[in-house]
N, C-alpha and C positions, 0 to 999 in steps of 0.2 A: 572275648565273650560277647553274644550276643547283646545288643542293648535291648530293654526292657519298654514297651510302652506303654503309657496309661490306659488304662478301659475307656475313663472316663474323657477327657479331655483329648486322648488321641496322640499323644506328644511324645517323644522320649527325652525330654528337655530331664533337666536333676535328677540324675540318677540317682544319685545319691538320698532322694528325698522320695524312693521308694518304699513300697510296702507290700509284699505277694502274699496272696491264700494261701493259705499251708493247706488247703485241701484241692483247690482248681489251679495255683499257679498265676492264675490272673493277676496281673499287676498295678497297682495303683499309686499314685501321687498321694500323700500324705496330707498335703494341704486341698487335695483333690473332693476329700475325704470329710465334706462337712460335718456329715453325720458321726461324725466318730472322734469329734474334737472332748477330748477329756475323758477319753474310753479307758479304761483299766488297763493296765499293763499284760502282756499274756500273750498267748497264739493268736494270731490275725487272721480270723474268718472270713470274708467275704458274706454280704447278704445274699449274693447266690447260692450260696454254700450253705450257712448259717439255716436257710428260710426256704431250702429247695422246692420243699413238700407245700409249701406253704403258696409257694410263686407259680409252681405246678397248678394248681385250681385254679388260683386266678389267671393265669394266661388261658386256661381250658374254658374257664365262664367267660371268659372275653370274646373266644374265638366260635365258641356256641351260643353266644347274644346276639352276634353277628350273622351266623347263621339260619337263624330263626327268621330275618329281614326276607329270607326267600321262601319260609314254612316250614323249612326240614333243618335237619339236624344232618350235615355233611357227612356223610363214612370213615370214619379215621380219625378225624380233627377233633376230638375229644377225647385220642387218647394219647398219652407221650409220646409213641410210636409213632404219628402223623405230623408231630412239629418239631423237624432235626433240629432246631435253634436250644432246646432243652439242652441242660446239663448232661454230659454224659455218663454220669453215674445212676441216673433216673434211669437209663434206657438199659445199663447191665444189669439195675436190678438190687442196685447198694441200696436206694429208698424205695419201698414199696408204697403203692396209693393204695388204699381202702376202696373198693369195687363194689357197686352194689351188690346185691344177692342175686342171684337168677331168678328167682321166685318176682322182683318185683320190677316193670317196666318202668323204665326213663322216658316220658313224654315232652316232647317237646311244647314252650308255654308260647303263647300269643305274647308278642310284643308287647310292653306296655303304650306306648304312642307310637305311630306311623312317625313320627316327625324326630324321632329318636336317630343320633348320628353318631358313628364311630372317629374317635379319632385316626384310626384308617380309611381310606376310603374305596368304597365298595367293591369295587374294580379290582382291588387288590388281595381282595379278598380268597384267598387259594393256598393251598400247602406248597405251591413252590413260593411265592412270594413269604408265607411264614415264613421259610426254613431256613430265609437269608438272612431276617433278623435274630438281634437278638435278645433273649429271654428280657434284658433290663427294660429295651426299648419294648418291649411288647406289652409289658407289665405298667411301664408309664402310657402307653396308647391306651390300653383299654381304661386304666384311672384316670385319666383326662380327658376320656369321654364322658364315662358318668358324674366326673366334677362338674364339667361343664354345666348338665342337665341340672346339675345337684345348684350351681351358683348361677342360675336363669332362673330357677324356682327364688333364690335367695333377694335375687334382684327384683321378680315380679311382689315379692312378701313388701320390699322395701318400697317399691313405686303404688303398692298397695294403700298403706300407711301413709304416704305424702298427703293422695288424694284423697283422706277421710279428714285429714288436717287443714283445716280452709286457714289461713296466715295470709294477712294481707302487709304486702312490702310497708307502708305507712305505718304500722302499730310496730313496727321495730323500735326499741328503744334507741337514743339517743346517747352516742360516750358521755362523762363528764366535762365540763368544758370549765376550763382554768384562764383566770385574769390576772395574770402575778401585778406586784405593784413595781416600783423601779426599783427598787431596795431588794426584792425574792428575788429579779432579775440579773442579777451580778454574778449570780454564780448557777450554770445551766446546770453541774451534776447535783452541787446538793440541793436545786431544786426539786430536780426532775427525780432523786433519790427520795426527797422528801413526797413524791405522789405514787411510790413503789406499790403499799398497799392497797391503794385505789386501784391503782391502775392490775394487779393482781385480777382484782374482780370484775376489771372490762375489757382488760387485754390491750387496752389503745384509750390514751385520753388526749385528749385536742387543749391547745396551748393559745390563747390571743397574746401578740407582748403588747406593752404600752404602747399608748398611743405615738410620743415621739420617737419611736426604735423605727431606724428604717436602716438595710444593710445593702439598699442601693440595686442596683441592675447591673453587672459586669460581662456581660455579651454582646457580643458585634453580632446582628443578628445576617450581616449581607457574610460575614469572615468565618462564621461560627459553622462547622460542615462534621457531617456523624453519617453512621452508616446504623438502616432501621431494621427491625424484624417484621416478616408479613403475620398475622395472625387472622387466622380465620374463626370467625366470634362464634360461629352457628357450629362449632366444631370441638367447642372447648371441654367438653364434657365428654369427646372421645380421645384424650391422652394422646391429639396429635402436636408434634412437636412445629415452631416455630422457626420459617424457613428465612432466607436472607434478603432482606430489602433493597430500596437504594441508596444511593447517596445523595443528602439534599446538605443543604445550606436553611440554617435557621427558620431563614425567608422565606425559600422556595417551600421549604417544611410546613409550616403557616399557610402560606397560599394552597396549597394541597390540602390542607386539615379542612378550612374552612371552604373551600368546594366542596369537599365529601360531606359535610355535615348540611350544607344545605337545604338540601332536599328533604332528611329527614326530620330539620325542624319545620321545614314549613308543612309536612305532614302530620309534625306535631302540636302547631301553633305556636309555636315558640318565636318570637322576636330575634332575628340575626343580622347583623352589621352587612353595607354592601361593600365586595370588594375596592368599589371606586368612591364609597362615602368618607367621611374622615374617621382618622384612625383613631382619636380618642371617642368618638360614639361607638365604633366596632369594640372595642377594647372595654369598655363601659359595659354594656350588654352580657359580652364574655362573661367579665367580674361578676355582673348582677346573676348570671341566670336561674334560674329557675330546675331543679333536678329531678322531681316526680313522674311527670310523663317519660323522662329520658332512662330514668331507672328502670320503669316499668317495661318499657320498648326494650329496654338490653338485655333483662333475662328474658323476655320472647324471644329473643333471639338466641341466644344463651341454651334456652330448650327444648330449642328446634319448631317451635312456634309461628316464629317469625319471619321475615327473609332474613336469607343470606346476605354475610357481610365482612367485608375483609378489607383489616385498617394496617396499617405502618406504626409501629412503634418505637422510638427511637429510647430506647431502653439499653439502662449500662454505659452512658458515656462516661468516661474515665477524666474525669476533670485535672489529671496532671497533666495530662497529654492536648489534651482540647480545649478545657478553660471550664472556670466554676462562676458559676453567679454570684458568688460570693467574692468581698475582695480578697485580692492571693497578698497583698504587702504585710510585710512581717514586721515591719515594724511596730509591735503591739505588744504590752508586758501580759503576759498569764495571768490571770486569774482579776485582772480588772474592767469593768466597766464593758457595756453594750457588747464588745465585741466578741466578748467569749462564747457568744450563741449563732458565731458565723462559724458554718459546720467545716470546714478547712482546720477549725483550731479546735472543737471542741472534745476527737477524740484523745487530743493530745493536753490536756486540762491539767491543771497539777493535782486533782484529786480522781483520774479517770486511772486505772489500773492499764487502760492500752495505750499510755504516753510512753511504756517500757519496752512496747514492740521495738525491737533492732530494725524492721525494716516495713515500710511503707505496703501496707495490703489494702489492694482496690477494693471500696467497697465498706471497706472494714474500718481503717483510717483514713483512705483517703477518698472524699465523696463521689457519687456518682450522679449523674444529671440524668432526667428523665422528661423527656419531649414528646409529648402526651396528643393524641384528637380525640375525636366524637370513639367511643365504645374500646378504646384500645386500652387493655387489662394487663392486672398484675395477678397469677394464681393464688391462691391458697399454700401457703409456706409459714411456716418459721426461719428464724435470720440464723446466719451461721454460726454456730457454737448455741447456739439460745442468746445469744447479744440483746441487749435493747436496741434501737433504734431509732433515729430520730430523723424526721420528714419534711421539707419546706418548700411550701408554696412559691416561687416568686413570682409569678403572674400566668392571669388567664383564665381560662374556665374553670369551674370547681372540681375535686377530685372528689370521687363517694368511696369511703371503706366499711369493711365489714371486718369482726375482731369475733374471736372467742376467746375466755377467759383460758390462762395456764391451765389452772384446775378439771378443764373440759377437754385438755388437748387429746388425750385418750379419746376420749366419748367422739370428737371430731372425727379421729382416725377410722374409728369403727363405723359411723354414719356413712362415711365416704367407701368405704370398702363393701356397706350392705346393698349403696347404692350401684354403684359399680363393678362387681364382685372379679367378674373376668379381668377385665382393666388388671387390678390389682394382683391377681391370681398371677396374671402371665409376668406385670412388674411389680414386683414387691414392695422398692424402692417409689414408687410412682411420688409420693408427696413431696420426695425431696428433686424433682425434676418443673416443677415452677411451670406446670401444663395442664392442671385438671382444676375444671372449675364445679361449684356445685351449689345450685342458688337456695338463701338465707332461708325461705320459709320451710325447705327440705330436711335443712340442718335442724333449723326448730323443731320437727315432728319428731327427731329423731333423739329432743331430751339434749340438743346442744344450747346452749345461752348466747346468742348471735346479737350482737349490736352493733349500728351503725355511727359511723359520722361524714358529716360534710365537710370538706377543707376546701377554704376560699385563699383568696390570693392572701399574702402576708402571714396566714396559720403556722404552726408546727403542728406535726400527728407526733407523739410518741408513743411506740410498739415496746410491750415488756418482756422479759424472757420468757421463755415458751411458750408463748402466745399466737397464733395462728390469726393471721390475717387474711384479706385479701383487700379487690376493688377494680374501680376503671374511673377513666378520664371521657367527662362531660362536653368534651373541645378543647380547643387546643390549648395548650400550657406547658409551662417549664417550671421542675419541681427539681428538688435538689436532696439527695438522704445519704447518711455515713451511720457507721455503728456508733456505741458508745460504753460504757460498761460502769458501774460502781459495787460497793462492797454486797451487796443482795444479791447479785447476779452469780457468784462463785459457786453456790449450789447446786443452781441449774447448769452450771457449765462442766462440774462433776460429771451429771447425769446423762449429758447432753452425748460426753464421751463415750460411757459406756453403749449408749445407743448408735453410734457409731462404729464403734469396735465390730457392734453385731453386723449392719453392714460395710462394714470393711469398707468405708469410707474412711479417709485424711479427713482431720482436724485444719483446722486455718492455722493456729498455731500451736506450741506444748502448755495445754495446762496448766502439768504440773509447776512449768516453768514458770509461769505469769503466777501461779499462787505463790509461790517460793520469795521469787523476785519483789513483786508486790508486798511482801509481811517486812522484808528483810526491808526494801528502801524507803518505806513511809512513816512518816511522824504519827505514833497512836494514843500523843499526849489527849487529844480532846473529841478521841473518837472510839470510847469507850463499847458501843455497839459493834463497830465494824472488827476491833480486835476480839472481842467473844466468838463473833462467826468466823471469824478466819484462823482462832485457834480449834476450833470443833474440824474446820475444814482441813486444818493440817492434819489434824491425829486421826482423822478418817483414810486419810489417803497415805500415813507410818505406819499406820496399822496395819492396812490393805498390804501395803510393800513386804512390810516385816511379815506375813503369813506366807505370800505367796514365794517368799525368797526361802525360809524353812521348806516348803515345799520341793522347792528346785536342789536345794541338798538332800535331803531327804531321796530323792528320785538319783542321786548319786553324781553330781556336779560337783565338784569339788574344789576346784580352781577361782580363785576369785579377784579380780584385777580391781582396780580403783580406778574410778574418771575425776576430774578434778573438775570442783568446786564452784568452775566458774559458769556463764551466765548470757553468754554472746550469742548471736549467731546460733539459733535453738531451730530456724525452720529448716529444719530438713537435710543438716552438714551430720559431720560425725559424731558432733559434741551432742545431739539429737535426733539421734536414729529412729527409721520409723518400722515396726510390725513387719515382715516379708507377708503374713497371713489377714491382720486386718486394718493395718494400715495404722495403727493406733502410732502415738511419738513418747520412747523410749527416755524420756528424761532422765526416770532415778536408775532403774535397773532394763539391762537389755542381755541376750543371751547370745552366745557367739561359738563360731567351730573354727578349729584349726586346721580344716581339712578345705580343698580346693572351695569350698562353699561361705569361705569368710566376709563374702561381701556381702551376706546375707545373715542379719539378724529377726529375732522374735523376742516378743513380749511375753511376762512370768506367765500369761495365760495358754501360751501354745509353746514350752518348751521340749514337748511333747514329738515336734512335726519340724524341726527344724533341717535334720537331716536324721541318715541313718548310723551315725558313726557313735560309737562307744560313748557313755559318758562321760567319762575321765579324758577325754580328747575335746571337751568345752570346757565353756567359762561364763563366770557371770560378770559381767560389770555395772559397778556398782558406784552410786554415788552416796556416800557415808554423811548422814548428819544427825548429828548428836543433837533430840528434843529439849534436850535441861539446857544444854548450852547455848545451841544458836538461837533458840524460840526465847531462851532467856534474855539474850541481847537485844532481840527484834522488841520483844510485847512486856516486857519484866518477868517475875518468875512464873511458872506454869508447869503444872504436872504432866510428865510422858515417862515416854522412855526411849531409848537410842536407836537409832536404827541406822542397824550393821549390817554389812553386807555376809 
C-alpha cells in the first residue's frame, strides 16, 4: 500500500499516527493537527473540506486585493474556474457560490494605501503561479498580509501611547532592600521564604548580609577561561539572537571590558581607572560607580537612539566544569552558620524542595557565573519552572535590574506583544528565548509596575516566582546565580506546567514528582503552613488525574498496568516518560500502544492522537496512590480520596 503523506508537515514519518478526509482523502499527522486537539469523536473533515465555500472567497478577495494594485480587476481570477489550486469539488459544481445578480455591477475599489503589501509578491502574481499553490497556502498568504497591516496599525497605537507618557528613568521606584541581622542569616530559605509576600509585590528584593559575612573570591583570574556571546545592544528589541564569541581568560576578559568602556565614560564624565594605574584605585571606582548617565546612555541605545554597540558577554558559565566563586569544599554540615548562603549549597538546603533532584541541573542546582562589561544584558524572562532565584555580586561594577510583580506578568506579556506585534506574531514563543528587550518607561505606559534595583559588589538580588525580570552590566564584573525553591513556590510551578504543556516545551524536571517526593520525605512537625499548601496542592493534581483517567476509560481503554511506586531517576528514563505531543513528564499516568508505536507515549490530555489503532490495543499506566493512606503517613490525617488507576 501506498504510504500516506502529511499535508502539513510533508512527511510520511507514523503512519500509523494518520488521519484522512473522509471527503478530500488528504492526509494528515494527528499531532500535525493543532487545531483539533480535543475535537469530538466522529468523521474527520478536513478545514478544506468542512469550510470550502468559506476558503473560496477568501482566496478570491485575496487574489482581487491584489489585483486592484494595477486598477483592474484581472479576467477569470475571481472566479473558481481561474485558480486550479481550489478543491475539486468547487469546480464540478458539489458547492455552489452565490453570484451576484446581472442587474448589479461589480466595481472595482481603489486601494486603500499605495503602501499596502501582499504576502505574495507582485511578480507573481498570475493564474499560472496561483494554480501551483495550494488553497491552504493561499489562504495563509492573503491572512498574513492583512495581519501584518492590521499588527503595524497595532504597533503604531502602542508607540503612540509610549510617547504621550513622558516617564523619566529616575522616578523608577526602588526594590525593598533588606539588612537581615546574623541570627535571620543562618538559614537562607526560611529567610528568603520569610520576604515571599514582599517580594510578590516587586518581583525582586535586594539582600545586604552583615557586615562580617564575606564568602571570599575563588578564581584564578590568569587559569579561569569561558567562551562569550556577541550581542548587539542597538538591536535588542529586534528578536535578533546571540551569536558566539571568543575565548578569553578572566584577565584578558577584564582587559577587553575595560578598553571598551572607556570611551564611553569619558564621553560621559565618569571617572575610570588606568590600565597601568593600580589596581586597587581601578577596582575602587568600578565598586563606587555612579549608574544614571550609564542607564540613560543604554536605553539610547536600546532604542535605536544612540550609537551602535556590540559587547561580549560571557553568560552561563557552568561552574562544575569551570569553577565557582564561591568555595567548592564540602566540608560543611547543612543548615549551619554563614555558609549556607554560598549558592553551591543553597539549592541543596535541608528545607529547599530541590535537594531531591537525582541529578545535578545547570543553572538550576548547580550555579552559573556571569562575566559582565559596560552595556552587556540579560533579557526579559522568567526562570525556569517559575523557580526563585538568587543572584550574587562578587566584584566589580554595579549590575542595574528591572522586575515586574507575578501579578503583572500577563499585563507584561501583552505590553510586549502591542509593542512588538510582528515579532511576536511570527514567534509566539519569543519571551521564553532570552532575546527581546523593552525599556521600563514603555512598560509603565502600558499599566505595568516596573521597578528597579542596583546591585553593588557583595549584594544578593532575589527573583520570585513568576516574576519577570530583566537588566545589564555597568562594567566589568563577576556575578554568580542558581535556582532555589520553598513551600510557596509549588503553585506557581503547577501553573508554570500547564503553560508549557501549551508550548510544548519540557519541564526541567517532573513536578508531580518533586511535589510527591517532597510531602512524603519532609518533617511537617513545625511547618504547619507549608503542609496546608501542599495538601490543597496534592488534591488539585488526584483530582485532575482521577477525571482525566475516567475520561480515558470512558473513550474505551481498558487495560491498565501498574508502575511502581518508586522515585529515582524521573528526568526523562522510563520511570518518567515525557508527552510524544507536548512534551509535558508522565509521572502519575501515561498512555501506551502495543502496536509498532510503543516507544511513543502521551499525556491523559492527548490520548486522542497517539496512534491510529483500536482502543482495546492500549493501555494506561498508572501509578496508584491511595490519599487516606499515603497523605496520612506524610501530613496526619486529611480528607481525599484514592486514586486509582
Amino acid at each position: 500500500e501506498k504510504a500516506m503523506h502529511c499535508d502539513l508537515c510533508l512527511t510520511d514519518e507514523d503512519q500509523h499516527a494518520m488521519v484522512a478526509c473522509a471527503r478530500c482523502g488528504t492526509a494528515f499527522h494527528a499531532y500535525c493537527l493543532e487545531d483539533y486537539l480535543g475535537r469530538e469523536k466522529g468523521v474527520f473533515i478536513c478545514d478544506q473540506c468542512g469550510g470550502a465555500k468559506k476558503k473560496v472567497k477568501k482566496v478570491e478577495k485575496m487574489v482581487k486585493n491584489a489585483s486592484r494594485k494595477k486598477g483592474k480587476v484581472e479576467k477569470g481570477l475571481c472566479h473558481s474556474s481561474g485558480v486550479k489550486g481550489l478543491p475539486e469539488r468547487v469546480k464540478k459544481g458539489e458547492i455552489r457560490r452565490k453570484r451576484p445578480s446581472p442587474a448589479k455591477k461589480v466595481y472595482p475599489k481603489r486601494a486603500r494605501s499605495s503602501k499596502h503589501t501582499s504576502a505574495i509578491p507582485p511578480e507573481y502574481m498570475h493564474s499560472g503561479y496561483l494554480s501551483a499553490l495550494s488553497p491552504i497556502y493561499l489562504d495563509s498568504a492573503g491572512f498574513s498580509a492583512f495581519t501584518e497591516e492590521k499588527l503595524l496599525r497595532q504597533a503604531i497605537e502602542a508607540s503612540r501611547l509610549t510617547a504621550s507618557v513622558k516617564i523619566d528613568l529616575k522616578h523608577i521606584p526602588e526594590v525593598p532592600t533588606f539588612h537581615p541581622s546574623p541570627k535571620e542569616f543562618l538559614n537562607p530559605i526560611r529567610y528568603i521564604r520569610s520576604l515571599h509576600q514582599i517580594g510578590q509585590k516587586w518581583g525582586v528584593v535586594k539582600i545586604v548580609p552583615p557586615r562580617n559575612w564575606s564568602p571570599g573570591f575563588h578564581i584564578d583570574p590568569e587559569n579561569y577561561s569561558f567562551k562569550t556571546r556577541k550581542q548587539h545592544v542597538h538591536k535588542l528589541q529586534e528578536a535578533i539572537g546571540f551569536d558566539d564569541g571568543k575565548l578569553y581568560t578572566l584577565s584578558s576578559y577584564r582587559e577587553m571590558a575595560r578598553s571598551f568602556e572607556k570611551q564611553y565614560l569619558k564621553d560621559l564624565g565618569i571617572k575610570f581607572g588606568s590600565m597601568e594605574g593600580p589596581k586597587e584605585s581601578t577596582e575602587s571606582l568600578e565598586r563606587e560607580r555612579q549608574t544614571e548617565d550609564i542607564e540613560r546612555k543604554y536605553w539610547q541605545i536600546v532604542k535605536g537612539i544612540g550609537p551602535q554597540a556590540v559587547v561580549e558577554y560571557g553568560n552561563d558559565v557552568d561552574s562544575l566544569t569551570v569553577g565557582s566563586g564561591f568555595d567548592r569544599e564540602k566540608k560543611w554540615r547543612p543548615g549551619s552558620g554563614s555558609g549556607a548562603w554560598n549558592l553551591n549549597r543553597i539549592a541543596h538546603h535541608e528545607e529547599s524542595p530541590l535537594r531531591l533532584l537525582p541529578k545535578n541541573i545547570n543553572g538550576v542546582t548547580v550555579p552559573w557565573v556571569y562575566c559582565g562589561m559596560l552595556f552587556s544584558s540579560f533579557c526579559w524572562h522568567c526562570e525556569d519552572n517559575h523557580l526563585p532565584s538568587i543572584n550574587y555580586l562578587h566584584k566589580g561594577a554595579p549590575k542595574l535590574w528591572y522586575a515586574a510583580p507575578c501579578t503583572s506578568s500577563k499585563t507584561l506579556e501583552k505590553a510586549m506583544k502591542k509593542h512588538m506585534p510582528i515579532l511576536f506574531y511570527k514567534e509566539p514563543d519569543l519571551m521564553q528565548k532570552l532575546v527581546t528587550m523593552l525599556d521600563p518607561p514603555t512598560l509603565i505606559a502600558h499599566g505595568v509596575p516596573v521597578s528597579r534595583a542596583v546591585q553593588r559588589e557583595g549584594n544578593f538580588i532575589v527573583t520570585f516566582p513568576r516574576g519577570y525580570h530583566c537588566g545589564f552590566n555597568t562594567g566589568f564584573n563577576v556575578a554568580e546565580a542558581v535556582n532555589l525553591a520553598y513551600d510557596e513556590w509549588f503553585p506557581y510551578g503547577r501553573q508554570c506546567i500547564k503553560r508549557y504543556r501549551e508550548m510544548k516545551r519540557p519541564s526541567v524536571f517532573s513536578h508531580e514528582w518533586l511535589l510527591i517526593t517532597y510531602a512524603r520525605q519532609s518533617n511537617w512537625e513545625n511547618n504547619e503552613p507549608g503542609k496546608k499548601l501542599l495538601k490543597q496542592e496534592l488534591k488539585q493534581i488526584f483530582d485532575e488525574e482521577n477525571r482525566m483517567r475516567k475520561k480515558a476509560r470512558k473513550a474505551g481503554v481498558k487495560k491498565i498496568i501498574k508502575m511502581k511506586n518508586d522515585s529515582k531517576n524521573t528526568n526523562g528514563n522510563e520511570n518518567c516518560r515525557q508527552c510524544h505531543l507536548c512534551k509535558k513528564h508522565c509521572f502519575l499516568t501515561h498512555m501506551g500502544c502495543f502496536c509498532p508505536n510503543q516507544h511513543k507515549v502521551v499525556c491523559l490530555n492527548h490520548i486522542s492522537y497517539l496512534c491510529a489503532c483500536n482502543p482495546s490495543n492500549k493501555a494506561l499506566y498508572c501509578r496508584n496512590i491511595d490519599i487516606n493512606a499515603d497523605l496520612d503517613s506524610w501530613f496526619g490525617a486529611v480528607e481525599g480520596n484514592v486514586m486509582r488507576g
